[in-house]
C-alpha positions in Angstrom: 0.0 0.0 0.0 1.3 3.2 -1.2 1.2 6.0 1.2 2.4 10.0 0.5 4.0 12.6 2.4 1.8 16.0 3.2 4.4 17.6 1.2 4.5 14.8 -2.0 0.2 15.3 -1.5 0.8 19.5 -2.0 3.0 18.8 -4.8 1.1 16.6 -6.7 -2.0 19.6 -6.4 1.0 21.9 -7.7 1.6 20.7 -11.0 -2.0 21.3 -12.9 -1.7 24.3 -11.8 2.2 24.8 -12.8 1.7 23.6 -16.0 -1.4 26.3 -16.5 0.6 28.7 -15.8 3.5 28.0 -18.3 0.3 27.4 -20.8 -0.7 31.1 -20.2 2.2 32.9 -20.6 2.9 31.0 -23.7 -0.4 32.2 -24.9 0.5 35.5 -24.0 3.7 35.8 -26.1 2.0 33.8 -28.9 -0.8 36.7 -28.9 1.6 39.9 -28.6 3.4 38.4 -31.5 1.0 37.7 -33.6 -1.7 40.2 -32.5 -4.5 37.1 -33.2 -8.0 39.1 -32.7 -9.1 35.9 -31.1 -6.6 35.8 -27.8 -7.0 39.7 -28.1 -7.4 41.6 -24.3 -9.5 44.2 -25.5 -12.2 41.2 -26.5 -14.8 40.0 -23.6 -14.3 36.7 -22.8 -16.7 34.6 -20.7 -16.3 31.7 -18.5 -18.5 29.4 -16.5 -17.1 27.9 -13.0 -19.1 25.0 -10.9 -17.4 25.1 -7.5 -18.6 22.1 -5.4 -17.5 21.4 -1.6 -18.3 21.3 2.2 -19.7 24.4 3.3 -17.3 26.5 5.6 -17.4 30.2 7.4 -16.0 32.3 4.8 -15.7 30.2 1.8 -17.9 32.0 -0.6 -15.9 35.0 0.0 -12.9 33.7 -0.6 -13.7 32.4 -3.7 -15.5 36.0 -5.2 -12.3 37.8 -3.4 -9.8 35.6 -5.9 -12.4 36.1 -9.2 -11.9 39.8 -8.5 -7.8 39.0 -8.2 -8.0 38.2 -11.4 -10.0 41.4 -12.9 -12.9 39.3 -13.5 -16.4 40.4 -13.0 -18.9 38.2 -11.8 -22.2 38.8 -14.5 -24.3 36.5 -12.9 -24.5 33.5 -9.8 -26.3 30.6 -8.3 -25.5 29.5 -4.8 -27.4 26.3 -3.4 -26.5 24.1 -0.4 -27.5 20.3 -1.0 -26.9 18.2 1.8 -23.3 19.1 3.7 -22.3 20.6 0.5 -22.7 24.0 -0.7 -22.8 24.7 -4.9 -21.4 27.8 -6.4 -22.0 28.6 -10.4 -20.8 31.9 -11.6 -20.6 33.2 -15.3 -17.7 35.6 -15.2 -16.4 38.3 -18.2 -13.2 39.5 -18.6 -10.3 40.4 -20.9 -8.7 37.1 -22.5 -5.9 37.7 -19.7 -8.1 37.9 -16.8 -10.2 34.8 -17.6 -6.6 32.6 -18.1 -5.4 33.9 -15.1 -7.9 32.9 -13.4 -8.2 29.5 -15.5 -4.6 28.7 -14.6 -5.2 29.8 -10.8 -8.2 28.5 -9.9 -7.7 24.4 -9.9 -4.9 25.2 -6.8 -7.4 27.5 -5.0 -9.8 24.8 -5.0 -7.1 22.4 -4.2 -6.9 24.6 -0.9 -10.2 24.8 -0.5 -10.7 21.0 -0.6 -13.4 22.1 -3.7 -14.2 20.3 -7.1 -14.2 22.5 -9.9 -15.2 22.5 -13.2 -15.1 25.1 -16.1 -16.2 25.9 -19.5 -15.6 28.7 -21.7 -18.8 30.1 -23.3 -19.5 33.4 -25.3 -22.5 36.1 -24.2 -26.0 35.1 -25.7 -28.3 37.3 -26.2 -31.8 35.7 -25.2 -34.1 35.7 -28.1 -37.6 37.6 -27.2 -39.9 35.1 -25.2 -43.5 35.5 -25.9 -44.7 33.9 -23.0 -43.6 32.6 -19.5 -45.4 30.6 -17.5 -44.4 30.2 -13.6 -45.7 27.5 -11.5 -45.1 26.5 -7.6 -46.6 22.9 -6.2 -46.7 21.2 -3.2 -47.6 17.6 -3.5 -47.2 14.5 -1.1 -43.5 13.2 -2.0 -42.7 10.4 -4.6 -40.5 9.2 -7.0 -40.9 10.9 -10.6 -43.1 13.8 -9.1 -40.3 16.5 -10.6 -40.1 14.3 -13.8 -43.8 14.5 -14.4 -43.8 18.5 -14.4 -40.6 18.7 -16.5 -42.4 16.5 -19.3 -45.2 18.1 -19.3 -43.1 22.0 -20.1 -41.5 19.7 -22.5 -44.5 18.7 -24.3 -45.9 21.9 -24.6 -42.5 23.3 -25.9 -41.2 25.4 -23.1 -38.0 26.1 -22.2 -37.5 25.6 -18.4 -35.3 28.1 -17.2 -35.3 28.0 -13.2 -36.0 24.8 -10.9 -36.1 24.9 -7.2 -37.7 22.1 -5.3 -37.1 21.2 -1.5 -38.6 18.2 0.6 -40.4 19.0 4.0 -39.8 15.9 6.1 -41.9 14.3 7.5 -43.7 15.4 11.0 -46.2 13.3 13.0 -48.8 11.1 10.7 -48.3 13.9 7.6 -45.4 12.3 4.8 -43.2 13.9 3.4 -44.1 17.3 1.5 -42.4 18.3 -1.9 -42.7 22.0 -2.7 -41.5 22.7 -6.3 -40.7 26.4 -7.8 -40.7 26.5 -11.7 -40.2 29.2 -14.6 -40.2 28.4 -18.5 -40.7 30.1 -21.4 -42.0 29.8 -24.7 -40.5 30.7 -28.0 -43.5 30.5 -30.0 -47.2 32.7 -28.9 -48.8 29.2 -27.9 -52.0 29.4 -26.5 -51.9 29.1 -22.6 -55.2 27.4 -22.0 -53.8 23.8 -23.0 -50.8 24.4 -20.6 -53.1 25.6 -17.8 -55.6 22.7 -18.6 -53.0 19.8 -18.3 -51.2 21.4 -15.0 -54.3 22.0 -13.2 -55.0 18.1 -14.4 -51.7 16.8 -13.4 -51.9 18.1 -10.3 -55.5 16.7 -9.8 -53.9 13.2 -10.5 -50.9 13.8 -8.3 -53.4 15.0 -5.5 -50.9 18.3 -5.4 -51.8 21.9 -4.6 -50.9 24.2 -7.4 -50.3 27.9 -8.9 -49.4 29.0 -12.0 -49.1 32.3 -13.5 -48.9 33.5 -17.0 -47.0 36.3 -18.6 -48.1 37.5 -22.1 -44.6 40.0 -23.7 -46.8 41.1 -26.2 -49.8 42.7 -24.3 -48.4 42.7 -21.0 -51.0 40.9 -19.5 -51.0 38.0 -16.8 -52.6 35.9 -15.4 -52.9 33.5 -12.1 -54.8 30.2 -11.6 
């Protein structure tokens, strides 16, 4: 059985991030030589980060305190805590610098931090015009496939599902255990909302479930709750 040092266990966190670093300043050179519009500072850059670990006094600020470091701004953030462990998403812009600083920096933060993360480069999107969203909140009796069943039905009626919260209620004296799910979606296309409203208030019949759901229309700014 193979067993390492503390120092042979910090080294071994110390090379990804070694080898990053040589990575960007090669980049770096490559780009001032070249003067490729692509690895260009002056161009926004984006980057999504997933940070994943036990929740500690302190942590979230240390992680924003190191994306500023690196002279990246944080556009826009989702912090949960599922079980003992705490999730951190983040979609930060910067200048191509910033965003491989921080790309070559980041793994031995973590590392630290006792963190798993994960990131993706991405570019800004600018969201198409929605014609209608539709937001819904249930509580129903907890099962298996409860979430599933609401998710299929936005699916069916072509809507784009763009926030999920849900949370379990344990249970408390003779009363099971109470699901309470939060969801928005829109739609691409001007659907008519009666068939949506018709097959949630009926799915929610069948799941013996107390439900809400409210209706935004873009184009005459009118809503509507059920």
């Amino acid at each position: 059985m193979l067993r390492f040092t503390l120092k042979e266990k910090q080294a071994s966190h110390a090379i990804p991030a070694l080898v990053s670093s040589f990575f960007y300043v090669y980049l770096m050179v490559i780009s001032e030589r070249t003067g490729n519009a692509t690895l260009s500072q002056l161009q926004p850059h984006h980057l999504v980060i997933t940070a994943v670990g036990v929740d500690r006094p302190g942590i979230v600020n240390t992680i924003t305190r190191h994306v500023s470091s690196c002279g990246c701004n944080i556009e826009d953030s989702r912090l949960a805590m599922l079980g003992d462990e705490f999730t951190f998403i983040m979609l930060l812009s910067g200048s191509w610098n910033a965003i491989t600083l921080i790309e070559s920096t980041l793994p031995m933060k973590g590392a630290e931090l006792e963190l798993l993360i994960v990131m993706k480069r991405t570019n800004a999107r600018v969201t198409p015009p929605m014609p209608a969203t539709v937001w819904v909140q249930v509580e129903v009796p907890d099962s298996p496939h409860i979430i599933e069943r609401f998710t299929d039905l936005f699916d069916k009626h072509q809507m784009n599902i763009a926030e999920l919260v849900s949370r379990i209620k344990p249970a408390q004296d003779n009363a099971p255990p109470t699901l309470y799910i939060q969801m928005t979606a829109h739609s691409p296309a001007n659907h008519a909302s009666a068939p949506f409203e018709q097959a949630f208030t009926a799915l929610c019949e069948e799941l013996h479930a107390q439900g809400a759901i409210r209706l935004y229309s873009v184009k005459d700014g009118a809503d509507s709750t059920v």
